[in-house]
C-alpha positions as CSV (number, residue, x, y, z in Angstrom):
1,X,86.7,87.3,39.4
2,X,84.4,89.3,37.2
3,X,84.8,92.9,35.6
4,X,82.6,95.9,35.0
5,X,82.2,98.8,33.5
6,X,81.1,101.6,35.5
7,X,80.4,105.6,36.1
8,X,80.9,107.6,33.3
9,X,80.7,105.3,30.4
10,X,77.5,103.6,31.6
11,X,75.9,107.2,32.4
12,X,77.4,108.4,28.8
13,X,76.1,105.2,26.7
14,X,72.4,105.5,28.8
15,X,72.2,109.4,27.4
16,X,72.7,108.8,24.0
17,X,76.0,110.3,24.5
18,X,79.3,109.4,22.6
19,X,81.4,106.4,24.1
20,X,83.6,107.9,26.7
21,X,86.6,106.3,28.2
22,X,85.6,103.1,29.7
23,X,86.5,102.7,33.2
24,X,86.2,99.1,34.7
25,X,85.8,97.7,38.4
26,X,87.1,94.2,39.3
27,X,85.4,92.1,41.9
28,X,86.8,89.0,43.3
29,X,90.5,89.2,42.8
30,X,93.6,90.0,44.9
31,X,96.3,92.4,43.5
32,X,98.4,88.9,43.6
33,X,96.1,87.7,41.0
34,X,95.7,90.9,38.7
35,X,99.4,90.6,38.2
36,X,99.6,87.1,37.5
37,X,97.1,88.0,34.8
38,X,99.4,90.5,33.2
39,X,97.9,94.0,34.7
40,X,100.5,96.5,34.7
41,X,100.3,98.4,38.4
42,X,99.4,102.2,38.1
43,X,97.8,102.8,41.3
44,X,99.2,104.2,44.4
45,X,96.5,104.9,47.2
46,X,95.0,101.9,46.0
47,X,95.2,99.1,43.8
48,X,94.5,100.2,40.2
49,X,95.8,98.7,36.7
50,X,96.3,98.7,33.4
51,X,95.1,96.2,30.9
52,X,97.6,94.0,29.4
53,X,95.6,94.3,26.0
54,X,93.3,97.2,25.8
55,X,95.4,99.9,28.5
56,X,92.4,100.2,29.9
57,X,92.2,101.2,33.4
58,X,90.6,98.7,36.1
59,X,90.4,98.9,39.5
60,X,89.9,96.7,42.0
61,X,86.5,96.4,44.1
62,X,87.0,99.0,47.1
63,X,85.0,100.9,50.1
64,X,86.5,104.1,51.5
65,X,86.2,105.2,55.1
66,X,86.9,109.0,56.3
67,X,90.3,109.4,58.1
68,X,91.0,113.1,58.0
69,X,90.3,116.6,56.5
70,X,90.1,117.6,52.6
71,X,89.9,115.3,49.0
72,X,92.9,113.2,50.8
73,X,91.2,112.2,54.1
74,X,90.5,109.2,53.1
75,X,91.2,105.3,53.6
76,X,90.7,102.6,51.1
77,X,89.9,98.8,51.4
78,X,90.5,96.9,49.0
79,X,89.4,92.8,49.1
80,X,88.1,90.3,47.3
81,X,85.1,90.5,49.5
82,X,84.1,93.7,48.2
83,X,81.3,93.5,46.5
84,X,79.9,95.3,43.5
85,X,77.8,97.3,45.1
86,X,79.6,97.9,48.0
87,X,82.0,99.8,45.6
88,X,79.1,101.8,44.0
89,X,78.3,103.0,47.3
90,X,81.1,105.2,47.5
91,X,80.5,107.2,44.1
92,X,79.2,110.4,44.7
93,X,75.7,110.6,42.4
94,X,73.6,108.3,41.1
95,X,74.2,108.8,37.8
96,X,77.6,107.4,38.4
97,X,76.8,104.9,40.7
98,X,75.9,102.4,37.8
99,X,77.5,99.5,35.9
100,X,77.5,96.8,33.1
101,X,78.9,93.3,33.4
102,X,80.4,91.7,30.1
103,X,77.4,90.7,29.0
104,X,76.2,94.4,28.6
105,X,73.3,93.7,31.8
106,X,72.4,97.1,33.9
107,X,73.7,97.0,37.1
108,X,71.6,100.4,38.9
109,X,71.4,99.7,42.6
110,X,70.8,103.4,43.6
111,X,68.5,104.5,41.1
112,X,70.7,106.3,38.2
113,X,69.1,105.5,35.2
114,X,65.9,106.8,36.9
115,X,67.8,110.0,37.6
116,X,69.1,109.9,34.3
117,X,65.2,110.0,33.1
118,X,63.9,112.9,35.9
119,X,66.9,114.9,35.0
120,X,68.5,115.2,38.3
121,X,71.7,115.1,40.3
122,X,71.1,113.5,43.2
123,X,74.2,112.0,45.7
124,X,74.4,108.1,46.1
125,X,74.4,108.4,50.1
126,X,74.9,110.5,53.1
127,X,79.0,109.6,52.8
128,X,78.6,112.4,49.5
129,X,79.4,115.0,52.2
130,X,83.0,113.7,53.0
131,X,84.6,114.8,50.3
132,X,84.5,118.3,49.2
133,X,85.3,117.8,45.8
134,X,82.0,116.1,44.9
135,X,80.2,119.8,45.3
136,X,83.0,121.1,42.6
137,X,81.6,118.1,40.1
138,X,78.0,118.3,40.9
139,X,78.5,122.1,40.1
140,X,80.3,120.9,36.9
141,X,78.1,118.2,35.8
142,X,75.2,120.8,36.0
143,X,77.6,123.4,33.3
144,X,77.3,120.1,31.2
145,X,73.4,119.4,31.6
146,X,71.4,122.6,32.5
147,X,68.5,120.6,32.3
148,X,69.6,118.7,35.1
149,X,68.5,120.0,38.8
150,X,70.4,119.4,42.0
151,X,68.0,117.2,44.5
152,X,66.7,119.0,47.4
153,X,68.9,117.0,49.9
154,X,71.9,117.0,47.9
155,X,72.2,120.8,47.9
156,X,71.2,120.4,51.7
157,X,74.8,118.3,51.9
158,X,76.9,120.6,50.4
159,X,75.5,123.3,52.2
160,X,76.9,121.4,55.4
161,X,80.2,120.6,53.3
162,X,80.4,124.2,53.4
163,X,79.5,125.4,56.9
164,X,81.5,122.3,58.4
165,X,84.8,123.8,56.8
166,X,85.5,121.2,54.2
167,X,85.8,123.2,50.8
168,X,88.6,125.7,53.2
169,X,91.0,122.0,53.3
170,X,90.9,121.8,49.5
171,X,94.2,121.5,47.7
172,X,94.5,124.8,45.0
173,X,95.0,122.1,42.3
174,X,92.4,120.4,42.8
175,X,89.8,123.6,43.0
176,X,91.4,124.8,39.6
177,X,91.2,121.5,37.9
178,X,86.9,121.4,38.5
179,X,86.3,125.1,37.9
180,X,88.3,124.7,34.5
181,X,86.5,121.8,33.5
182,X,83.1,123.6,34.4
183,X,84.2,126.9,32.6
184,X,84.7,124.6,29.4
185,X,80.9,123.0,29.4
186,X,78.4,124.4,27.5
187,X,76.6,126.1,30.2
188,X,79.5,127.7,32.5
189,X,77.2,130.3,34.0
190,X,75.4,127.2,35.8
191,X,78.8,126.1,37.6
192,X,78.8,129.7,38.8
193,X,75.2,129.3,40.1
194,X,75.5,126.0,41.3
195,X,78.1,127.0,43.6
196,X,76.6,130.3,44.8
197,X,73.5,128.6,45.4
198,X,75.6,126.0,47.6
199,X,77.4,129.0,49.4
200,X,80.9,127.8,48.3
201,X,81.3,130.5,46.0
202,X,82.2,133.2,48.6
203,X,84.6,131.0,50.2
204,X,86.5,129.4,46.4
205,X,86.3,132.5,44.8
206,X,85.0,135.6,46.8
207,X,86.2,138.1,44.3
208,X,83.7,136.6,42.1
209,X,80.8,136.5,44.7
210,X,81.2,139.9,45.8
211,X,80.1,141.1,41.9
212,X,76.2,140.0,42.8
213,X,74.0,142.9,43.5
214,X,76.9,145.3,42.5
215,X,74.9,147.6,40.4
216,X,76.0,149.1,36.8
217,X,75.2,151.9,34.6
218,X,71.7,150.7,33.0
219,X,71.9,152.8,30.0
220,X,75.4,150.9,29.4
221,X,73.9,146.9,30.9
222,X,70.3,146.2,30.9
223,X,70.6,144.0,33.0
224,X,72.3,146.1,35.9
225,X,73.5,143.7,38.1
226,X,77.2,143.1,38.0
227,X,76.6,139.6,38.7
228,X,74.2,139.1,36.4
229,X,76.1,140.7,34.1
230,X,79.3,137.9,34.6
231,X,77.2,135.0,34.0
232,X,76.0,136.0,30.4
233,X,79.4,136.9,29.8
234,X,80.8,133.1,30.6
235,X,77.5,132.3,28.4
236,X,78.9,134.8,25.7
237,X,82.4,132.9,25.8
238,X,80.5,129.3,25.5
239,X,78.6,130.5,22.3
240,X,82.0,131.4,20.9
241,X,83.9,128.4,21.6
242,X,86.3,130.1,24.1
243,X,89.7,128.3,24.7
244,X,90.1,127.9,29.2
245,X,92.3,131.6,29.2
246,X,89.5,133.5,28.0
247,X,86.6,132.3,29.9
248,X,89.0,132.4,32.9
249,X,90.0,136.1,31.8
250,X,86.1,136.8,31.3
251,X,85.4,135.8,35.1
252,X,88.2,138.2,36.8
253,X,87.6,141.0,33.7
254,X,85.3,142.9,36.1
255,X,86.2,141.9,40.0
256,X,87.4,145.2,40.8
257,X,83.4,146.5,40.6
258,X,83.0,144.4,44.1
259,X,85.6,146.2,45.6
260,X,83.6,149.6,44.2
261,X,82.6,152.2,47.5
262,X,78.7,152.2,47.6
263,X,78.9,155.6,47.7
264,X,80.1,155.8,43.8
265,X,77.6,152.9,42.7
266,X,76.7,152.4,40.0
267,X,80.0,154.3,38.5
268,X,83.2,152.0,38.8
269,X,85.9,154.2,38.0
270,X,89.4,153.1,38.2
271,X,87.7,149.3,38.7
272,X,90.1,148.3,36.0
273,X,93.6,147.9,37.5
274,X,91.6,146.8,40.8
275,X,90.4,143.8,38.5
276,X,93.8,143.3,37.2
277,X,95.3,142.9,40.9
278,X,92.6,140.7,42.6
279,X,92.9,138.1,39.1
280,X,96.7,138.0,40.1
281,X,95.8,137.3,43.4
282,X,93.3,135.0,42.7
283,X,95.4,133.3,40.1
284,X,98.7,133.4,42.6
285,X,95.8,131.4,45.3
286,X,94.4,128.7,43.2
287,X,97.9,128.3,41.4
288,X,96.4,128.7,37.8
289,X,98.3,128.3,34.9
290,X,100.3,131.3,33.6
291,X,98.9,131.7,30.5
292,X,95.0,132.4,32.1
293,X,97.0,134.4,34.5
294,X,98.5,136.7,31.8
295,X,95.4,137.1,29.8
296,X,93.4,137.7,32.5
297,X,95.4,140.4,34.1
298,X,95.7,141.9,30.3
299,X,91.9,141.6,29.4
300,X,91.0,143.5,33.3
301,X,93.7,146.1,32.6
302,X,92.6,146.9,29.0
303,X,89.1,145.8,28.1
304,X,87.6,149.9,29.0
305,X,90.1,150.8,26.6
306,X,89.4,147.9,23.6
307,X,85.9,148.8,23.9
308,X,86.9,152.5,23.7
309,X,88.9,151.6,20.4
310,X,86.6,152.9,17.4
311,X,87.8,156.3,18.5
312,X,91.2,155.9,18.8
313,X,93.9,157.6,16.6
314,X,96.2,155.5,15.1
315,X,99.2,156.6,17.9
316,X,96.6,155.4,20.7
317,X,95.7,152.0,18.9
318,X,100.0,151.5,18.9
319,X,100.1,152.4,22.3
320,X,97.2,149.9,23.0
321,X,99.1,147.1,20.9
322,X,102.3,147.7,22.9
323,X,100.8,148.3,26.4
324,X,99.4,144.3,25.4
325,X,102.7,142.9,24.0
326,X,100.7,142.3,21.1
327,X,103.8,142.8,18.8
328,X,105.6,139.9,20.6
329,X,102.4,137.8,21.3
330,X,100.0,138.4,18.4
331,X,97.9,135.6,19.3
332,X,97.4,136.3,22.9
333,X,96.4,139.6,22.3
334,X,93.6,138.4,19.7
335,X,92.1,135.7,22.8
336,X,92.1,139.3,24.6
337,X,90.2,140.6,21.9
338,X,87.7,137.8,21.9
339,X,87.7,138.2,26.0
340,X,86.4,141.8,25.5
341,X,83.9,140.8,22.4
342,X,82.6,138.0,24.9
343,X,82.3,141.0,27.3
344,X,80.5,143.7,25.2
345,X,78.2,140.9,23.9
346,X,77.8,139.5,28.2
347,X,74.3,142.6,28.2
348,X,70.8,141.2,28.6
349,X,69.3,141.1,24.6
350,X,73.2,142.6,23.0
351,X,74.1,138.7,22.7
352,X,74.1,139.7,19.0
353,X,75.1,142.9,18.7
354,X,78.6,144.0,16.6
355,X,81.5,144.5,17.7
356,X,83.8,146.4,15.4
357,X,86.7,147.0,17.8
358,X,87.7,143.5,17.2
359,X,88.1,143.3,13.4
360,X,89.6,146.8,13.8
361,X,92.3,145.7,16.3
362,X,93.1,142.5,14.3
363,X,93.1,144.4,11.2
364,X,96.1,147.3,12.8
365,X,97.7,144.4,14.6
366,X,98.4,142.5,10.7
367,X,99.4,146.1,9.4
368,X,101.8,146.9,12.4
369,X,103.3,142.9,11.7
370,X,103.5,143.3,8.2
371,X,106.0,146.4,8.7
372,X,109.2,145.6,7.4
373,X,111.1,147.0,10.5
374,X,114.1,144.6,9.1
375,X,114.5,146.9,6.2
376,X,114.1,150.5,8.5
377,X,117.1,149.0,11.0
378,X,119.2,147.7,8.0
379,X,118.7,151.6,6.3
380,X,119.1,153.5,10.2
381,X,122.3,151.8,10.1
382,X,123.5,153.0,6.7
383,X,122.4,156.2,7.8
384,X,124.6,156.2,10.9
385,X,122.3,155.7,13.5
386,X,122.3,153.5,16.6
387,X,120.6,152.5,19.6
388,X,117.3,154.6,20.6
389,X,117.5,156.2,17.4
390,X,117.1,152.6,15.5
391,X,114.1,152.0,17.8
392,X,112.4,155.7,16.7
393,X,112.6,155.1,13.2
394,X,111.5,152.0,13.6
395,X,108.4,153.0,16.1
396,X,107.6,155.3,12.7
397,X,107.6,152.8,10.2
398,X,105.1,150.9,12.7
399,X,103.2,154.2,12.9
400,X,103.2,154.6,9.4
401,X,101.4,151.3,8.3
402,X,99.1,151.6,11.2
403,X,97.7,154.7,9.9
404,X,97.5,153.6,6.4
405,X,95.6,150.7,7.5
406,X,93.1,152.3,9.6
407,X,90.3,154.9,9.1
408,X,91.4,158.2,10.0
409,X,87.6,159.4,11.5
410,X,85.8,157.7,14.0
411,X,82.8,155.7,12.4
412,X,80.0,157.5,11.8
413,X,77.6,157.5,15.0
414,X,80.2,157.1,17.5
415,X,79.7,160.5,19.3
416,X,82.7,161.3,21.5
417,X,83.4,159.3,24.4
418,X,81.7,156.5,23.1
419,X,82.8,153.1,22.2
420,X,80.3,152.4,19.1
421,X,78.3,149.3,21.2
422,X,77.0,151.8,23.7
423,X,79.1,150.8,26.3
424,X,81.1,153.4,28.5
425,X,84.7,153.9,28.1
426,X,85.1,153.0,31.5
């Protein structure tokens, strides 16, 4: 019986990286055996376990064979007579495919740590095209390394996981879980790329692929392309530090544009609530978590009019801040506001540029909050009033701070119409 570490930790410790969780591989032992030993069951496809000391998790040495369609469609063997490499065989890249014994000696069968050196992705062995959800991680893992190219002949493989049908047999979950964790690496726009490139994009998301040669207003996005476009925005949302709700609200803010007539290219008018219904549809279809679904069908249906904000009269900006819940959910409606910021600042050479409306918002959203509307209904009730009439003094008292708290005039060189960043109001 001897253990291993392997994959990520290996990769990680090779890179120069932080340790990572340490996963180990056991070869040589029955399941008998692990539990004589003290290891605490956990798997159950296949035989994985606990330590007794560490709670670390170890597997047992296994091969897997294709039985079937999708992530699931497999069989496992699991025996004593598995050997080491036998189980690296079945990891999907290189990179992953290595391991250390106790005594801290390289195992690299496949070439990883050469990999590791050239900078590439490359798949372990032709059985990398039997399960779809190795083109979701290669697709992450290059979000998390941009230096890092996809070999030749892996992007030839997924290709064929792609025209063979095998992304269409993935379970929602499982799509959602990659394509959060590549939105969250430093590079999203490359997870985006990676999967375009591989042609999986128009079948995972085809709202999102639809947005590429979509054409904009150039006087309002340099770099035209609506595509284009999304891609600095997930960069935007990176250099920011985005929590998952607003990169995932920054990828559906705009999908109504690929559902834009040609004939009214490169206006989008109206492209706003048509955003807001394909992210709930999208969101409904890969079974994403409510909040991203809320703030992404709030950011689509109000970023024209956050951007537009500079000119808006204190009565609008309520209207805005109640339209958003922001009243009830103050600190949803400020991810919104750093959704639309990431947006404005998503323009080819505008990665730096202001953006007022923000600190604005925040600022009318404390004033609004800092209301005592406790007072105004204790006082309406002395007075004799009840139901709607509560709520109208109340809506005035609101109204009142607001205005107090905000500049009266539009800033100075925000002509009418305008937003103040140069982008259109719609």
């Amino acid at each position: 019986m001897k253990a291993y570490i392997v994959g990520g930790a290996v990769r990680d410790a090779l890179l120069g990286l932080p340790a990572s969780d340490r996963d180990w591989v056991v070869v040589g032992a029955t399941p008998e055996q692990m539990l004589a030993r003290g290891y605490r069951p956990v798997g159950r496809d296949f035989p994985v376990f606990l330590h007794p000391d560490t709670g670390e998790e170890v597997a047992l040495a296994r091969t897997e064979r294709k039985s079937g369609r999708g992530y699931h469609g497999f069989a496992f063997h699991a025996a004593p007579e598995v050997t080491l490499q036998e189980d690296l065989a079945r990891r999907d890249l290189t990179i992953n495919a290595m391991a250390r014994d106790e005594d801290g000696r390289l195992v690299d069968p496949y070439g990883g740590e050469r990999d590791l050196r050239a900078r590439v992705l490359r798949h372990v062995s032709p059985a990398f095209a039997e399960d779809p959800v190795r083109l979701l991680r290669v697709a992450r893992f290059a979000a998390r390394w941009p230096d890092f190219g996809v070999a030749p002949e892996t992007m030839a493989l997924m290709r064929r996981i792609v025209d063979e049908g095998e992304v269409d047999h993935l379970v929602p979950e499982r799509v959602w879980q990659e394509l959060a964790r590549g939105l969250m690496e430093s590079h999203p726009r490359r997870l985006i790329e990676v999967l375009r490139e591989a042609g999986a994009l128009a079948r995972l998301l085809p709202e999102v692929e639809r947005l590429f040669g979509v054409p904009q207003r150039a006087e309002h996005h340099p770099e035209v392309d609506t595509g284009a476009h999304l891609l600095l925005v997930l960069q935007a949302c990176a250099r920011e530090a985005a929590p998952l709700a607003v990169r995932w609200a920054c990828l559906c803010h705009d999908l109504g544009k690929g559902t834009t007539p040609r004939e009214q290219w490169p206006r989008h008018l109206g492209h706003e609530q048509r955003s807001a219904r394909l992210a709930r549809a999208v969101g409904e279809r890969l079974r994403v978590p409510l909040d991203c679904r809320e703030l992404a069908d709030a950011t689509a249906r109000e970023h024209g009019n956050v951007h537009a904000s500079l000119g808006l009269s204190a009565t609008a900006v309520l209207r805005l801040l109640e339209r958003c819940d922001a009243l009830r959910r103050p600190q949803r409606f400020r991810e919104l506001l750093l959704a639309c910021q990431c947006d404005a600042r998503g323009r080819a050479g505008r990665e730096h540029e202001p953006y007022p409306q923000r600190a604005r918002l925040e600022r009318a959203l404390a004033a609004v909050l800092a209301a005592d509307t406790a007072a105004v209904s204790r006082q309406a009730l002395a007075d004799g009033l009840q139901g709607p009439a509560i709520g109208q003094r109340v809506h005035a008292a609101r109204l009142s701070a607001l205005a107090q708290a905000l500049d009266a005039e539009p800033p100075r060189g925000c002509p009418s119409g305008s937003t103040g960043t140069g982008l259109p109001v719609r």
